[in-house]
C-alpha positions in Angstrom: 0.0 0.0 0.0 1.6 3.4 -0.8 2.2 6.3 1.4 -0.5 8.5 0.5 -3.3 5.9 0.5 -2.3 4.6 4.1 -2.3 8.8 4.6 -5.6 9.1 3.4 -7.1 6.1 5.2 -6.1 7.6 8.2 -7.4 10.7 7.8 -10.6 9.2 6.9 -10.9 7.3 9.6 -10.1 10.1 12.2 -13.2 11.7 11.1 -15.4 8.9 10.7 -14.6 8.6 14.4 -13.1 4.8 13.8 -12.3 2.9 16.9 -8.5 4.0 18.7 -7.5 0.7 17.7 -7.8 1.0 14.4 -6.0 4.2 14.6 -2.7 3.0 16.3 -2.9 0.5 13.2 -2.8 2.8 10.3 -0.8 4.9 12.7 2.0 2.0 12.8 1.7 1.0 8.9 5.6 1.0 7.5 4.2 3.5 4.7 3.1 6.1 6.8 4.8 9.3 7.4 2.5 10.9 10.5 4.0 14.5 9.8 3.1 14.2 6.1 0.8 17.1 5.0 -2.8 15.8 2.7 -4.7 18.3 0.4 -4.7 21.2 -0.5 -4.8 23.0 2.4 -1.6 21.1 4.1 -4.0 19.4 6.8 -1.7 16.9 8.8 -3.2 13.7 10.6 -2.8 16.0 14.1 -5.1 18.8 12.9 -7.6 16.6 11.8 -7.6 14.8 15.4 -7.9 18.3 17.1 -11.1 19.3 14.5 -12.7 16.4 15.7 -11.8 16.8 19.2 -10.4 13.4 20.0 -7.7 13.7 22.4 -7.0 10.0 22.7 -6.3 10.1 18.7 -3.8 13.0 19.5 -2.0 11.4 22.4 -1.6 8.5 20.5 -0.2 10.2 17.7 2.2 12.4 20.0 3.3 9.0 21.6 4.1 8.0 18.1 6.6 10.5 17.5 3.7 13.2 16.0 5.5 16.8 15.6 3.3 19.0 17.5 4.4 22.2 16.3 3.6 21.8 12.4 2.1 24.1 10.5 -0.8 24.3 7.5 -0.9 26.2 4.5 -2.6 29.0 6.9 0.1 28.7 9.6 -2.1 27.1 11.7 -0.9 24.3 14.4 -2.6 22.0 16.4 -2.8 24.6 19.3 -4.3 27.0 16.9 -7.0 24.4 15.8 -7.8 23.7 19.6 -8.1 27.5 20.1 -10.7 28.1 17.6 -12.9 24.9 18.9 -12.4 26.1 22.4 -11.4 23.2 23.8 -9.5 23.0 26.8 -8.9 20.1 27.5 -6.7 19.3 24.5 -5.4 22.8 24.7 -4.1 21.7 28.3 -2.8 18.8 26.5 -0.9 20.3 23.6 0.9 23.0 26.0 1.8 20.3 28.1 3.3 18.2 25.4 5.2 21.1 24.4 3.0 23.1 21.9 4.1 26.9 21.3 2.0 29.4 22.6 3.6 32.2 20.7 3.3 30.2 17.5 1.9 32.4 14.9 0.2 32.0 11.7 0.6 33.5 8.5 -1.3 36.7 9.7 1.2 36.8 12.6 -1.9 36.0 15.1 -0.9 33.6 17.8 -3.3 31.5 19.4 -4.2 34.1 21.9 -5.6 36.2 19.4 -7.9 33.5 18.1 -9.4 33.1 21.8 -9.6 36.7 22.2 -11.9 37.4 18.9 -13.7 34.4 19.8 -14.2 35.9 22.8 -13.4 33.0 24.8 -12.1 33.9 28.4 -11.5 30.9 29.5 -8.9 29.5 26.3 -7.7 33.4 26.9 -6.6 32.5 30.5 -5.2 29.2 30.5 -2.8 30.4 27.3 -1.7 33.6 29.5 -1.3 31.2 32.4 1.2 29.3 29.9 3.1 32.5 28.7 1.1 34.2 26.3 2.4 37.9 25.6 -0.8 40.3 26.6 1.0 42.9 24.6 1.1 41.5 21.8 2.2 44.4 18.9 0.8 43.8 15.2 2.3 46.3 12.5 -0.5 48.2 11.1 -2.8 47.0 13.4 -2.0 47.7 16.9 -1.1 46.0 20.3 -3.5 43.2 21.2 -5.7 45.1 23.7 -6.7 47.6 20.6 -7.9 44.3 18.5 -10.5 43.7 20.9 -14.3 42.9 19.7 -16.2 45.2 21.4 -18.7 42.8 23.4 -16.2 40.9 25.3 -15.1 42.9 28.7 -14.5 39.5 29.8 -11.3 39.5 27.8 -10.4 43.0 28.2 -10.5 42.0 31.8 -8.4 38.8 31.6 -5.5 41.0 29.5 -5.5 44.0 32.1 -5.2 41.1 34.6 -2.2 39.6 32.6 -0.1 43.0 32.0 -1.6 44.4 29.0 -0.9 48.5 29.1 -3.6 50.4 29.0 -0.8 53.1 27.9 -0.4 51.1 24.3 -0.7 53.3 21.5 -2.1 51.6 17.9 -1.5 53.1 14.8 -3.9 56.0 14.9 -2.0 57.3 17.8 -5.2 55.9 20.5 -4.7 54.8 23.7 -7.4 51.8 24.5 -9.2 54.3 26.5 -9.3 56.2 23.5 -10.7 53.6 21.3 -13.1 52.8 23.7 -14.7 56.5 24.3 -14.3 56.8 20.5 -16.4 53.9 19.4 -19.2 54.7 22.4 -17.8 51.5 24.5 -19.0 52.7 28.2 -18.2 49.3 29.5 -14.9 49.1 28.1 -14.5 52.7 29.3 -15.2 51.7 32.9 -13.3 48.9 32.5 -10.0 50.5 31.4 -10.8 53.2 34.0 -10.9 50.7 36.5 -8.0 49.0 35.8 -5.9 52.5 36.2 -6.0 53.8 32.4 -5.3 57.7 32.4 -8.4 59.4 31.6 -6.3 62.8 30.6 -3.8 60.7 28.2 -3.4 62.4 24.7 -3.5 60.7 21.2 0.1 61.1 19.9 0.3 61.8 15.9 -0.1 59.0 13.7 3.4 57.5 12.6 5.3 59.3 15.4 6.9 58.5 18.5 4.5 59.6 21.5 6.9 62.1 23.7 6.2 64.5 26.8 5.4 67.3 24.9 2.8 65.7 22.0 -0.2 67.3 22.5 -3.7 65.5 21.0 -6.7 64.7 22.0 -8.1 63.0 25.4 -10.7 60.9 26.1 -13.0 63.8 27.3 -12.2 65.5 24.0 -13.6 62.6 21.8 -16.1 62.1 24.1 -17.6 65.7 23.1 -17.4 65.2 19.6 -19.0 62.3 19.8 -21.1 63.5 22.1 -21.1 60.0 24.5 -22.9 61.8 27.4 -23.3 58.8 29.8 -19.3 58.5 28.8 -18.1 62.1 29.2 -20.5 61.6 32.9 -17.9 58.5 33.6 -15.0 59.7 32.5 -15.5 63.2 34.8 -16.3 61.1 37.8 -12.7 59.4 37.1 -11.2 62.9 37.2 -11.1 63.7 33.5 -9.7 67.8 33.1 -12.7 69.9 31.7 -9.6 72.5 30.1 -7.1 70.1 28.5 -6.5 71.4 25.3 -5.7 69.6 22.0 -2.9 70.8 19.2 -5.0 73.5 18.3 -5.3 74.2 21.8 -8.9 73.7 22.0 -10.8 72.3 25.2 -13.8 70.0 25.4 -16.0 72.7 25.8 -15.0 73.5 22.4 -15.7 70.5 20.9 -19.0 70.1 22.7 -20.5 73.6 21.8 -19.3 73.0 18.1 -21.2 69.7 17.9 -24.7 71.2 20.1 -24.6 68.9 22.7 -26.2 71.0 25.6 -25.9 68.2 27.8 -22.4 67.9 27.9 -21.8 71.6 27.9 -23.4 71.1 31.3 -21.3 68.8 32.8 -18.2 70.3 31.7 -18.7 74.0 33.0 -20.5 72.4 36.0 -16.9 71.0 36.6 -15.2 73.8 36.5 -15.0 74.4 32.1 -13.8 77.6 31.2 -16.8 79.1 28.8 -13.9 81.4 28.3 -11.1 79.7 26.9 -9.3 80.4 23.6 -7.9 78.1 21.0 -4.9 78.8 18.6 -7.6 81.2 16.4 -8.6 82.7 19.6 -12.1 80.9 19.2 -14.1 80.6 22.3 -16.2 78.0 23.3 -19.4 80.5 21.4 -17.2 81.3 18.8 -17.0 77.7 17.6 -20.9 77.0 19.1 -22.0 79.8 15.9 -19.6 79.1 13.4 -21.0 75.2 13.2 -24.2 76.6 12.1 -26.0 75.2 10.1 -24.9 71.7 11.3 -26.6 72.7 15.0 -28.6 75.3 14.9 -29.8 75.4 18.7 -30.7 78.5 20.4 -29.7 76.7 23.9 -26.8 76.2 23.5 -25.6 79.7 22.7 -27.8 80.8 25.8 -26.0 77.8 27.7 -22.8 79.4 27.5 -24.1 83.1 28.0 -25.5 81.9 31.3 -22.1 80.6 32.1 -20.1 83.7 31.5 -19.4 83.7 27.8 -18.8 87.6 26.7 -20.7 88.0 23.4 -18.2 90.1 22.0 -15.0 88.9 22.1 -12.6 89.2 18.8 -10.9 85.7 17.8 -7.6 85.9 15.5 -9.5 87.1 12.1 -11.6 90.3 14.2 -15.0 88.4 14.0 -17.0 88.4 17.0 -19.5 85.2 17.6 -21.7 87.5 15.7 -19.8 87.6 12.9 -19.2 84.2 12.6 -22.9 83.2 13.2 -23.3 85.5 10.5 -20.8 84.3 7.9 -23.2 81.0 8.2 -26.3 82.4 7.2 -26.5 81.5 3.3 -26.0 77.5 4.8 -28.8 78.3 7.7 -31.2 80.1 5.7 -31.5 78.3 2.1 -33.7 75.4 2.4 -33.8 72.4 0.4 -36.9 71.9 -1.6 -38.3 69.7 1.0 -37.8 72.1 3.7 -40.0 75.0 5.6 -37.8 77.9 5.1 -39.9 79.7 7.5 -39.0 77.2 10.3 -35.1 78.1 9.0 -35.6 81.8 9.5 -37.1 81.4 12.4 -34.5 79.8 13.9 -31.5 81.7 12.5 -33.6 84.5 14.3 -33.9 83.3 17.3 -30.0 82.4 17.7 -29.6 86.3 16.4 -32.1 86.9 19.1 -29.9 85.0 21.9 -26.7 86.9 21.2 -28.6 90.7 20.8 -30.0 89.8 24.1 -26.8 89.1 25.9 -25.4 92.2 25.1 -23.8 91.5 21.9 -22.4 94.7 20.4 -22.5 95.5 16.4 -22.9 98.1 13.7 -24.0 98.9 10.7 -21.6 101.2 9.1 -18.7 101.2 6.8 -16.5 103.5 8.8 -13.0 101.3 7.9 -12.2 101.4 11.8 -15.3 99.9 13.1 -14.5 96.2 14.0 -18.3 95.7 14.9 -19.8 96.4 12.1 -21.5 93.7 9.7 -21.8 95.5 7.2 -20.0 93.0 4.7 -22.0 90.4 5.9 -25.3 91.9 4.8 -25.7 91.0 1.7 -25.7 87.1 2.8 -29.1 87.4 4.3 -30.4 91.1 1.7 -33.5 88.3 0.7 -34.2 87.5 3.9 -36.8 90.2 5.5 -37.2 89.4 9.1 -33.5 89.2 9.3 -32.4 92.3 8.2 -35.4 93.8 10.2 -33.8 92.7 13.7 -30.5 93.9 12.5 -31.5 97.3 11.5 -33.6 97.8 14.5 -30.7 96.1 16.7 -27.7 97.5 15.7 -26.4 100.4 18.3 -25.1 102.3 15.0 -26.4 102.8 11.4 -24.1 105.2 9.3 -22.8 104.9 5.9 -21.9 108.4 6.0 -18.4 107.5 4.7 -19.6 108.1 1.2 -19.2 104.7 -0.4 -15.9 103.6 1.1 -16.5 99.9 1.8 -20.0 99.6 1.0 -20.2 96.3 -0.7 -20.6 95.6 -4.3 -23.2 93.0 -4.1 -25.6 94.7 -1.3 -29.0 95.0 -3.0 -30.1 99.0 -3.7 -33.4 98.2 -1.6 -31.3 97.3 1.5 -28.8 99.9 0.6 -32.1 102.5 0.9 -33.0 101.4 3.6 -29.6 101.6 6.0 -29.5 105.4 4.7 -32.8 105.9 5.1 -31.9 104.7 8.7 -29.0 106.2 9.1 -30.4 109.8 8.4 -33.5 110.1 9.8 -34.2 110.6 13.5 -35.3 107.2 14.9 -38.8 107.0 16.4 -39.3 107.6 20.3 -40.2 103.9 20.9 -36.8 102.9 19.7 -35.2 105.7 21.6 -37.5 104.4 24.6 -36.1 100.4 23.8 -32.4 101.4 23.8 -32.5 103.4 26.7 -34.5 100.7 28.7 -31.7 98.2 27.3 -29.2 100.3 28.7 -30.6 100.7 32.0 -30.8 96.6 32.0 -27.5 96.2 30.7 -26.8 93.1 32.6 -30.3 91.7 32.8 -30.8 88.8 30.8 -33.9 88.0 29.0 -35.1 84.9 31.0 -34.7 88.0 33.8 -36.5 90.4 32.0 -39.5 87.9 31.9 -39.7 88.4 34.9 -39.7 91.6 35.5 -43.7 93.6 36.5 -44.0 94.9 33.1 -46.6 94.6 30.7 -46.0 91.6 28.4 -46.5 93.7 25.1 -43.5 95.8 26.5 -41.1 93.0 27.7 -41.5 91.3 24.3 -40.2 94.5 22.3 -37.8 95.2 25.1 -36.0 91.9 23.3 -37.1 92.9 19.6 -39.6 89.9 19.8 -42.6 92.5 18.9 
């Protein structure tokens, strides 16, 4: 009988589940090599054993001089095998007989990796136990903790328990914490949290050496933008700092007022966020809040950070106030797609006007070339838009385009352009006089104040230029 017959007889009979004595015969047949590989996958007489679970087939092989540490055309060796069936018994057998934990397959996985994605604790424990490395490091991939499935804390567990550091970086530059906040993992989060992860690490720059002085994002940071509030709640409570800034110096008050997440603006000036801070641009937290418009067009969350302390009129790096930028964003806020009310769009661009002219937010309507308050090159962007350019005649605390026509803007409509002369020569009418002098007088009342105030209704409401 030749070789590869006696080879494929015994094959066949492992998984036909033939008798062990019947086995050791083939086993002992003169033509038989027991290391020899059949098909086309390079499937040795071992590997077929392990698929089928029979560990009296395997010792009997082993006793016959079976090379435990050969490979298939994947890389795979019998530990491998036992690893993906979970089985721990032969697992506990292979190691014994001297199988290689740290063997790895053609991917560069060893076994460990298998248990972890199959999210087996137990095969994950007994192959640490044995001298697994928990740090394992993949090029283009990452260290081992980072290749994690996401609905196994059992694992994450059983590798912080073995040494893994929760201080790995992958390729992105992400801590696990990182990863964790970032794809909205709140058990994982806890998890690493628990196990002593630093909730203020920074990302370091993709392809570069973390140092000292790299300076990216934390946790909290990506928390914001993703706005994980039940995460950015967890990470705080593990001391997470509210005014950690990224490479563009921004805090996660930024991030938060940029993306409209009024719930996490809470949390974070509640613990001590500065509504005040500036990034490399000099953008404050309202600064950023306006200049995401159209993307979150929420009146509360400007009038979140005006309750706060945020002052209205502050000048980032390109001389723009939060009006301005709000401002900038009008053609993307007010154009409506066909299937949209664009009523319900000016409405809303109005109100957020409404929020910063009733917080005290300073501008002009003139084209004196020293004015940095003015919006007058911003007024063409809303010219179609009535009720707009109603509020911002009426609001402004100057209208003159007495300059001649330095600076008057090419594109502003002759209507509009009537109407701000119009304004700016003729004596206003003794109820607006009346409303900017009450204004003044209530210079740091705000309007949810002003409600309450014992004045008629009629007058409150065009107190705030809602009449």
């Amino acid at each position: 009988m030749e070789h590869k017959e006696t080879l494929e007889r015994l094959i066949e009979a492992i998984n036909n589940g033939d008798d062990l004595e019947n086995i050791e015969k083939l086993i002992l047949h003169p033509m038989l090599n027991l290391n020899s590989t059949f098909g086309e996958l390079g499937l040795r007489p071992i590997h077929h054993a392990v698929h089928k679970d029979r560990i009296d087939y395997v010792e009997l092989m082993l006793q016959y001089g079976c090379n435990i540490q050969l490979r298939d055309q994947c890389g795979y060796s019998a530990i491998h095998f036992a690893t993906r069936r979970g089985n721990l018994d032969m697992m506990n057998l292979l190691i014994r007989r001297g199988a290689d934990v740290h063997a790895e397959d053609l991917l560069g996985f060893p076994p460990l990796h298998i248990a972890l994605q199959k999210g087996n604790r137990e095969c994950a424990i007994l192959l640490l136990k044995n001298g697994a490395n928990p740090n394992m490091y993949y090029k283009d991939l990452g260290y081992e903790i980072h290749l994690l499935r996401g609905d196994a804390p059992g694992c994450l567990e059983v590798l912080l328990e073995y040494g893994a550091k929760t201080t790995s970086v992958d390729v992105k530059g992400l801590t696990p914490l990182h990863a964790a906040v970032q794809s909205g993992n709140i058990l994982y989060t806890y998890v690493l949290l628990k196990n002593g992860a630093e909730p203020n690490a920074v990302t370091s720059p993709a392809g570069r050496r973390k140092t000292d002085t790299a300076v990216g994002k934390t946790p909290l940071q990506i928390a914001a933008i993703a706005a994980e509030e039940k995460i950015t709640e967890l990470l705080l409570l593990f001391g997470a700092d509210t005014n950690c800034r990224d490479n563009h110096l921004n805090t996660p008050l930024h991030f938060a007022s940029a993306h409209g997440s009024t719930a996490i603006m809470t949390m974070l000036v509640k613990n001590g966020a500065s509504v005040r801070a500036l990034n490399e641009r000099h953008f404050t937290p309202l600064h950023r809040a306006c200049a995401a418009a159209p993307n979150h067009m929420n009146p509360e969350v400007l009038q979140l950070l005006l309750k706060y302390g945020a002052y209205a009129n502050a000048f980032n790096s390109y001389d723009e106030t939060p009006l301005h930028c709000l401002l900038s964003k009008s053609p993307e806020c007010l154009n409506a797609d066909e299937d949209e009310d664009q009523t319900t769009r000016i409405e809303t661009f109005r109100e957020l006007l409404l929020v910063l002219v009733n917080n005290q937010a300073k501008f002009s309507i003139t084209n004196d070339p020293h004015d940095m308050f003015t919006i007058l090159p911003y007024l063409p962007l809303v010219q179609n838009f009535q009720p707009i350019t109603d509020l911002l005649l009426n609001a402004a605390h100057q209208v003159d385009i007495s300059f001649s026509n330095f600076d008057i803007p090419d594109n502003l409509s002759p209507n509009l352009l009537l109407r701000i002369k119009d304004v700016s020569r003729e004596p206003r009418s003794l109820k607006w006089f009346a409303r900017k002098e009450i204004r003044r007088s209530l210079l740091n009342l705000e309007e949810q104040s002003l409600r309450r105030l014992p004045l008629p209704n009629v007058l409150k409401q065009y107190i705030v230029f809602r009449r």
